[in-house]
C-alpha positions as CSV (number, residue, x, y, z in Angstrom):
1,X,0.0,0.0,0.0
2,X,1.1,3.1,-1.3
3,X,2.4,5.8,1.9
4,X,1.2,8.8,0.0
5,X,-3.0,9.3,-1.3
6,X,-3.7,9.6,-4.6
7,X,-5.6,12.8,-5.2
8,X,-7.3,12.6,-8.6
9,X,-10.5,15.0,-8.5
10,X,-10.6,18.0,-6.4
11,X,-12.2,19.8,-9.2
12,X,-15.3,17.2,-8.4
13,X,-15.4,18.4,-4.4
14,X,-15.1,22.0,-5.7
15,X,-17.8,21.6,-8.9
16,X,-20.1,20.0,-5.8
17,X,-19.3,23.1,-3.4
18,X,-20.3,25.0,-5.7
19,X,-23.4,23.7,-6.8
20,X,-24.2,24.0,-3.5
21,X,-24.1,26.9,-3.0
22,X,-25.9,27.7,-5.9
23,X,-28.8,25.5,-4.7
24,X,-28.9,27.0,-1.1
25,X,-29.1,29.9,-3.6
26,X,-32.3,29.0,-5.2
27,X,-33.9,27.1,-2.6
28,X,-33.8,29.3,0.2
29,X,-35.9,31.9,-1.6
30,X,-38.4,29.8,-2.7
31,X,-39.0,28.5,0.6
32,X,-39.7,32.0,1.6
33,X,-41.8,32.4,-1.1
34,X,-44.1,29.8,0.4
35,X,-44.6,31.2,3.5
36,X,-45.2,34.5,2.1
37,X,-47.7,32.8,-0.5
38,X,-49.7,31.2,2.1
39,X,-49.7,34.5,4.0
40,X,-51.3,35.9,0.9
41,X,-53.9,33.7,0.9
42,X,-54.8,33.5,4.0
43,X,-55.4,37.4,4.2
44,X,-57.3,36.8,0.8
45,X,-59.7,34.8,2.5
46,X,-60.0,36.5,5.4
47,X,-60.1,39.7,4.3
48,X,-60.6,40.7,0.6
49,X,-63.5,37.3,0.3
50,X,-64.8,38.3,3.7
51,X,-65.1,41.7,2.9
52,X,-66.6,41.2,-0.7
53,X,-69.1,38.8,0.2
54,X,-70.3,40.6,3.5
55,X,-71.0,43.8,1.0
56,X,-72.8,41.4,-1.4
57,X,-74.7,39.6,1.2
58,X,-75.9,43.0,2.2
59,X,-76.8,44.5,-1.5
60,X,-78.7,41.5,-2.3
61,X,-80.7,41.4,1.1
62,X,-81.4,45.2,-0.1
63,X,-82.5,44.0,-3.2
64,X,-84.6,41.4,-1.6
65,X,-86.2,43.7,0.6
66,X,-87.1,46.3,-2.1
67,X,-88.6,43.0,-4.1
68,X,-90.8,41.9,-1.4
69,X,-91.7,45.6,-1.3
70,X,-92.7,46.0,-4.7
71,X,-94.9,42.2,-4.5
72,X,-96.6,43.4,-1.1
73,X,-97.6,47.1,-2.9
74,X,-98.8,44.9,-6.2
75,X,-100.6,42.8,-4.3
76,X,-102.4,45.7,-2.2
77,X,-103.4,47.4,-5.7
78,X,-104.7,44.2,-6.8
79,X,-102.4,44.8,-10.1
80,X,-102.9,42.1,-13.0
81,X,-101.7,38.1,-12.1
82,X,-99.0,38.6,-15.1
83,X,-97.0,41.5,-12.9
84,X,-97.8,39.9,-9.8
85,X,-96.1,36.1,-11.0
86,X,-92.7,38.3,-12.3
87,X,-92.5,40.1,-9.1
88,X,-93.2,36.8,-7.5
89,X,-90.1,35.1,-9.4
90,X,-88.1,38.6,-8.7
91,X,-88.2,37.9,-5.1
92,X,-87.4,33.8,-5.7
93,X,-84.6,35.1,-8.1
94,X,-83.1,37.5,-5.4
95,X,-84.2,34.7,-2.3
96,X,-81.4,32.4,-4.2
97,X,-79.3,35.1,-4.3
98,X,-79.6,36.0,-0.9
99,X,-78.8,31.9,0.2
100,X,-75.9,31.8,-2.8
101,X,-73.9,34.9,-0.6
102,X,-74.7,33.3,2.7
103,X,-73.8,29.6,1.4
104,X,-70.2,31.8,0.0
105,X,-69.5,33.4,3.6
106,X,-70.3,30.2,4.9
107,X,-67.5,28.4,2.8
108,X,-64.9,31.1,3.4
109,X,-65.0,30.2,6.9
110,X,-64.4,26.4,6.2
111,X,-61.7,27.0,3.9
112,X,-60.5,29.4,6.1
113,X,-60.1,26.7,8.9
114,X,-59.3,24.0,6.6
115,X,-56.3,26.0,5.1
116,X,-54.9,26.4,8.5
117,X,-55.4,23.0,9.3
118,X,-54.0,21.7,6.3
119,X,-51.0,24.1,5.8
120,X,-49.8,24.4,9.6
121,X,-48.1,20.9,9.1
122,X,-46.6,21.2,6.3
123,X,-45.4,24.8,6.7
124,X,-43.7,23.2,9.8
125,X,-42.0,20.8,7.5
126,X,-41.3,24.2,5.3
127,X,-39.6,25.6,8.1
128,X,-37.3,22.7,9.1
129,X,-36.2,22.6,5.7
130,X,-35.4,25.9,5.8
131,X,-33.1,26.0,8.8
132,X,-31.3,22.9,7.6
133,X,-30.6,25.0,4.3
134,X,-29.7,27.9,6.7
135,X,-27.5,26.0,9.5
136,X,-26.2,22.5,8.4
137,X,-25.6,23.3,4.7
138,X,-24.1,26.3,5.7
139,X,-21.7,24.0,8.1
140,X,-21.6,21.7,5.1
141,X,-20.2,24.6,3.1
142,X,-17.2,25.3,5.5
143,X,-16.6,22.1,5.8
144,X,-16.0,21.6,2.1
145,X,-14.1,24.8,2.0
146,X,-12.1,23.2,4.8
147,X,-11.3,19.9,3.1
148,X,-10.5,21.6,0.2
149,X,-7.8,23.2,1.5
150,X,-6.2,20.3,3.4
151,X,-6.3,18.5,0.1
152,X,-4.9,21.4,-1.5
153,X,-2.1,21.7,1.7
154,X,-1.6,18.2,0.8
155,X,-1.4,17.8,-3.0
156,X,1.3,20.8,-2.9
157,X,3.7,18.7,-0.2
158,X,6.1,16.9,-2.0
159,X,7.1,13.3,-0.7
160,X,10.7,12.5,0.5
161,X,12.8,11.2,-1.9
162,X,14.1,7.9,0.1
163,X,10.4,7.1,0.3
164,X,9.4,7.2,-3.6
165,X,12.2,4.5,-4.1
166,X,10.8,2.5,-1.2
167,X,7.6,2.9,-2.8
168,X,8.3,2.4,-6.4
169,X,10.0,-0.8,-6.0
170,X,7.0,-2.6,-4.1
171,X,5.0,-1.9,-7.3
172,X,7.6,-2.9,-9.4
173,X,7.3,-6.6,-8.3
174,X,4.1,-6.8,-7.7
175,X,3.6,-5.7,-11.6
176,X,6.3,-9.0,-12.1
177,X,3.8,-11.5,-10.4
């Protein structure tokens, strides 16, 4: 056995270095960009779809108010069965209405719970990914850097001269047998 490694590739440990660092690069980001994504959404449901379908709910109750209005004066002036059966559907058209905003507030809220439920574990997962990226890759880095330069320390010290004989003639017969 030979007294002195053989270094062949520390172009591969520096070409994997720095790839990566060119993924902690990339990935780190994107990670971030989850968490900010869900954050998005979650305000998105709880605020902008809130907020929309409160002010709907309440312009179509309006409108279903003014219908039932306009069906209670017809009936009073004992108007003809043709007007009274369209205002009659008006106020089923807007009833539906009504439910349809009511049934949407009422699913905002579920998806609202279901998102948390559904993203809190795997934002936890997010996370952990995202300080292993920060802490051991970032000790993996160094530690490349670090083994890189002993290999470099190494490769540059020449071997003693009585030893390359010493060495060289081993192989030599071992080539004869």
């Amino acid at each position: 056995m030979p007294d002195k490694a053989q270094i062949t590739s520390v172009e591969a440990i520096e070409s994997f270095r720095a790839g990566l660092i060119v993924f902690l690069g990339q990935a780190r980001p994107v990670l971030e960009e989850v968490g900010n994504e869900l954050s998005r959404t979650r305000l998105w449901l709880q605020n902008d779809q809130r907020m929309f379908w409160q002010q709907e709910l309440r312009t179509r109750t309006r409108r279903l108010e003014e219908a039932r209005q306009e069906l209670f004066n017809a009936t009073l002036s004992n108007l003809q069965t043709g007007t009274a059966a369209l205002l009659q559907m008006t106020v089923q058209r807007t009833q539906r209405a009504v439910l349809e905003a009511e049934d949407k507030l009422k699913l905002l809220k579920r998806w609202d719970n279901e998102l948390d439920n559904r993203a809190a574990p795997l934002m936890k997962l997010t996370e952990q990914l995202h300080g292993f990226l920060a802490s051991d890759m970032a000790r993996a880095v160094a530690y490349l850097d670090q083994a890189l330069k002993a290999l470099d320390a190494y490769r540059n010290v020449a071997a003693p001269r009585g030893e390359t004989a010493a060495v060289a003639a081993p192989e030599s017969t071992e080539e004869k047998l």
